[in-house]
Every structure is written in structure tokens, then in C-alpha cells.
N, C-alpha and C positions, 0 to 999 in steps of 0.2 A: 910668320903670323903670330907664334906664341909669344914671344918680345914684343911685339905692338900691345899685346891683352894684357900682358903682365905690366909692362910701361903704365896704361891707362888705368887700370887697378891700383900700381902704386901711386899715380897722380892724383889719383880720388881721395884715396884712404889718406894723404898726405893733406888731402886740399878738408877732410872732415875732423883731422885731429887738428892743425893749426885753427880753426875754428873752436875747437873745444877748447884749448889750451889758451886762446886769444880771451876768452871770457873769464878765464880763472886768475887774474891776472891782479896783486893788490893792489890800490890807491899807490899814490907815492908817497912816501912816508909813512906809508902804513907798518905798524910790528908786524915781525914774521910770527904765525903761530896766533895773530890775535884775529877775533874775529872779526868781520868787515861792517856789521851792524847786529844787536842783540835786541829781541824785544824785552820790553818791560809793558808789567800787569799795574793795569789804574786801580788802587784799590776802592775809588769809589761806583764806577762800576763797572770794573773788572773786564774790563778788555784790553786786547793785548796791542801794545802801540810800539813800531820802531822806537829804539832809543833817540836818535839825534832828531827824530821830528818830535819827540815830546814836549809835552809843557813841564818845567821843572820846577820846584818848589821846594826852600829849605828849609827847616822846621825843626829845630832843638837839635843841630848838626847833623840830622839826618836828610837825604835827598832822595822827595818824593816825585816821581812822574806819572802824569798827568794825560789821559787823550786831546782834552779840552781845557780853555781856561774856566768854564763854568763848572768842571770836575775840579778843577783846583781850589775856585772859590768853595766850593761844598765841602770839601776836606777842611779846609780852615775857616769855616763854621761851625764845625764838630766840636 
């Protein structure tokens, strides 16, 4: 009877870490070490946006992001 409890415990605890481990899992091609998405701050008003969903904007070789393209047009009417 203690081999059946122990069995189904390890079955469990097997079947809730392949779950955890299944989500931690990079892109393909992803760098090792890099992280998987970073936010970036709009500095016109200053909210925090994924990087790969932002509006990007380059501007005397610097690259600025954006929540909105209407955040973007306001930065470069400044």
C-alpha cells in the first residue's frame, strides 16, 4: 500500500514540475541569458509598453519607444 502512495505522489510531483518547466522554456533562437521581452518607458507619457509591441521612432541616432503612434507624433513635435 505504501508503493502505491509513494508511486502516485511521485506521479504528481512529476506531472506539476514538467508543467513548470514546460513554460520556462525560450523562443527558438532565442540568446541564452537574454531576456524574453523588456519594457520600455514612453517618455511622452510615461507608461510602460512591451518592447516588441512598441511604436519605434528614430531620432538623431537615438531609438525612441512609443505606447501609441499619437505619443510618437507628440514627441516629434516637441
Amino acid at each position: 500500500m505504501r508503493v502505491i502512495t509513494f508511486l502516485m505522489w511521485a506521479i504528481v510531483l512529476v506531472a506539476l514540475l514538467w508543467v513548470f518547466l514546460r513554460g520556462r522554456r525560450l523562443p527558438v533562437g532565442a540568446p541564452r541569458g537574454a531576456p524574453l521581452d523588456e519594457l520600455v518607458k514612453d517618455p511622452i507619457c510615461h507608461t510602460y509598453v512591451v518592447r516588441s509591441r512598441a511604436v519605434r521612432r528614430e531620432e538623431g541616432g537615438e531609438v525612441h519607444f512609443f505606447c501609441s503612434d499619437t505619443c510618437a507624433r507628440r514627441y516629434l513635435v516637441k
